[in-house]
C-alpha positions in Angstrom: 0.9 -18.9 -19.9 0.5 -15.5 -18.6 -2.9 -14.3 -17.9 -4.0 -10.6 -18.6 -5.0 -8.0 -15.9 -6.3 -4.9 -15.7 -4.3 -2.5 -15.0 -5.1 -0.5 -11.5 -3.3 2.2 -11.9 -5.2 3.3 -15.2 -8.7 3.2 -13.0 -6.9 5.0 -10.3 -5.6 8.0 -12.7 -9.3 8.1 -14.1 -10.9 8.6 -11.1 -8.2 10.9 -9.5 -8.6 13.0 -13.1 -12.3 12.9 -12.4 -12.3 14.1 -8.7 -9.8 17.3 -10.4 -13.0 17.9 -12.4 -14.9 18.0 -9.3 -16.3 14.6 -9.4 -17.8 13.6 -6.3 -18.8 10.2 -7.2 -15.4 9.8 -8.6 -13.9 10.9 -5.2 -16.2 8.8 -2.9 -15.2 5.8 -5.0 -11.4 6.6 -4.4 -12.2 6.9 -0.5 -13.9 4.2 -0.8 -10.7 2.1 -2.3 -8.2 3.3 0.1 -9.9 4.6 3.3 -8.7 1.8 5.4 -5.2 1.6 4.4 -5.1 5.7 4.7 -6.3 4.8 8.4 -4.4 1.8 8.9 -1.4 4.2 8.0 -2.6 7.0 10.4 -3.2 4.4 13.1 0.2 2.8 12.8 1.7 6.4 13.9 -1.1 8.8 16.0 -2.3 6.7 18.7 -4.9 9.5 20.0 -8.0 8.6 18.2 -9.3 12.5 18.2 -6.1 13.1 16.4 -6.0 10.5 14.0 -9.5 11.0 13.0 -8.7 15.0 12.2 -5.6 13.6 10.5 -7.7 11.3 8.0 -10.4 13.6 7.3 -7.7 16.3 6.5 -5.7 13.8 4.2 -9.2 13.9 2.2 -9.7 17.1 2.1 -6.0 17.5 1.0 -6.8 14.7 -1.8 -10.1 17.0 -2.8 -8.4 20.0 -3.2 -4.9 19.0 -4.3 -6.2 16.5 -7.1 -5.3 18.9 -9.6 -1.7 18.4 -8.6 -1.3 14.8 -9.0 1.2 13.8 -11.2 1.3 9.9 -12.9 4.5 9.7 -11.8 4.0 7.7 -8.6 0.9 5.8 -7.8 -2.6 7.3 -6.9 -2.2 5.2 -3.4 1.6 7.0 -3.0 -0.1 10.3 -3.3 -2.6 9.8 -1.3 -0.2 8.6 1.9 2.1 10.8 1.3 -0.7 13.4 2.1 -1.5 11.7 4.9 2.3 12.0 6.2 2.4 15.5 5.7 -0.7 15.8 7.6 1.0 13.2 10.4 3.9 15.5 10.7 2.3 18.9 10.5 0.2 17.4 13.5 3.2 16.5 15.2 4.4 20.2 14.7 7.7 18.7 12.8 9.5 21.8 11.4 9.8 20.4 8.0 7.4 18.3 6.7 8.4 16.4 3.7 7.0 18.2 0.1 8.1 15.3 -2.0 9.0 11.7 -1.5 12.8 10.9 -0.9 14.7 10.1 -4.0 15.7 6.0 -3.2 18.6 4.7 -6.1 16.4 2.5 -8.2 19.0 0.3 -9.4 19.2 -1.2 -5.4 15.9 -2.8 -6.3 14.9 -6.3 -8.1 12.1 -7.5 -9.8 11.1 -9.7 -7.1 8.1 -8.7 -5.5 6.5 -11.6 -5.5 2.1 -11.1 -5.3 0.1 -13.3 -2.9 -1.3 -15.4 -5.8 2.8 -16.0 -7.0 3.4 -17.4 -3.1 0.8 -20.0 -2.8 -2.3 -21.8 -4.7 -4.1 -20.0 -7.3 -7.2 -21.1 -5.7 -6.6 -19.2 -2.1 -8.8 -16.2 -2.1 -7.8 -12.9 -1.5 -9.9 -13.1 2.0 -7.8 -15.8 3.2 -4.4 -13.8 2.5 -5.9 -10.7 3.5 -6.4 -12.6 7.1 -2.7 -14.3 7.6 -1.3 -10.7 6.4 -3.8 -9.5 9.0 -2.1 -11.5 11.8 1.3 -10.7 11.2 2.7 -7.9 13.7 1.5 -4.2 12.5 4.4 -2.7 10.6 5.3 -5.6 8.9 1.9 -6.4 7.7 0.9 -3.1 6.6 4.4 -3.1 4.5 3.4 -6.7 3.1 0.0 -4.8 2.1 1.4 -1.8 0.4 3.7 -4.1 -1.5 1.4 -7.3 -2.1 -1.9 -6.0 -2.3 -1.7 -2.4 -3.6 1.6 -3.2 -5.8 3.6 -0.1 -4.3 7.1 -0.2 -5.3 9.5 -1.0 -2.5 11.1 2.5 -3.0 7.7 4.3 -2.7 7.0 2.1 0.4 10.3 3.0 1.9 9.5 6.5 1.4 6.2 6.7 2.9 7.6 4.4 5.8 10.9 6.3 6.6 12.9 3.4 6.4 15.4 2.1 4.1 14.3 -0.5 1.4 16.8 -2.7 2.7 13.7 -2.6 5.4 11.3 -3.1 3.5 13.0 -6.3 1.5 13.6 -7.6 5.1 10.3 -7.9 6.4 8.6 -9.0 3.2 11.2 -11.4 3.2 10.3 -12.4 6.7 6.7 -12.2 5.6 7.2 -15.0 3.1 8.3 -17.4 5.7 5.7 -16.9 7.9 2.8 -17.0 5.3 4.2 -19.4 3.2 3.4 -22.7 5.3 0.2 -21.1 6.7 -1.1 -20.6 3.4 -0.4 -23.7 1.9 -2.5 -25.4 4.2 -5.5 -23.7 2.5 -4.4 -24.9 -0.6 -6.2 -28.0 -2.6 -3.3 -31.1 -2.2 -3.8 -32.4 -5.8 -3.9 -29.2 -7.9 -0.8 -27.2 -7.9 2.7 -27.3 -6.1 4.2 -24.4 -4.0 6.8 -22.1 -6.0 10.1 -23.5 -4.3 11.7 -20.7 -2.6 15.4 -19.7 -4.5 
């Protein structure tokens, strides 16, 4: 039986609407959301902090006054990044920063991007994943985070990444393996089975 959830995306296009209206509750609870993967996603690619910090701030000012902008088709998370790359590459003085996200074929992708809660017990807590996904080496666990936590779609992650999805499916894939049996020894022994891998 499949349980209902709220859908994210609908809280995220609310607030992003709101911050358009000049909303600066609205925006402080979007910063609030995704301030540490924007920095996370700085981090991974400026390694002067002076630098990284003028990048982030300037990815929220770019948010602030580009909110009018966003369009619903790409997640409120996608837009945000792909700010925050622009900003990464003007920084770097690259010639031509990118204006839109590169066109990936859709049809290369499955269905399969499995969520934390599909991998292991129901009864692990977010905190506990958020910790093993936390340990694994830095590009591979802020991929696994785009795609588990914030529900990216692997051609979205590609894009912000510049790398092919192929790349993206490998170290999730890789991800699995390595969480899989460190997970399931949080998990209760006598309520549920892990999903057999296919």
């Amino acid at each position: 039986m499949k349980r209902s959830r709220i859908d994210p995306d609908a809280d995220d296009i609310r607030l992003i609407k709101m911050v358009a209206a000049e909303n600066e509750s609205a925006f402080e609870a979007l910063y609030n959301k995704y301030a540490h993967t924007v920095q996370a996603f700085i981090s991974l690619r400026i390694s002067d902090d002076e630098d990284a910090s003028e990048v982030f701030a300037d990815t929220w000012l770019g948010c602030w006054r580009s909110s009018k902008t966003f369009r619903t088709d790409s997640k409120v998370l996608t837009w945000i990044l792909s700010i925050a790359r622009r900003q990464i590459y003007m920084k770097r003085r690259k010639p031509k920063p990118p204006d839109q996200m590169d066109q990936v074929e859709l049809d290369s992708i499955t269905d399969d991007q499995l969520e934390p809660v599909e991998l292991v017990n129901k009864d692990l807590t977010m905190e506990i994943i958020r910790q093993r996904i936390g340990a694994l080496p830095a590009e591979m666990a802020y991929t696994v985070t785009l795609a588990w936590l914030h529900e990216l779609p692997y051609p979205e992650i590609a894009s912000l990444l510049d790398i092919p999805v192929g790349t993206v499916k490998s170290r999730i894939a890789r991800a699995r393996q390595i969480l899989r049996p460190q997970l399931t020894d949080f998990a209760p022994v006598k309520s549920h089975k892990v999903p057999s891998q296919r």
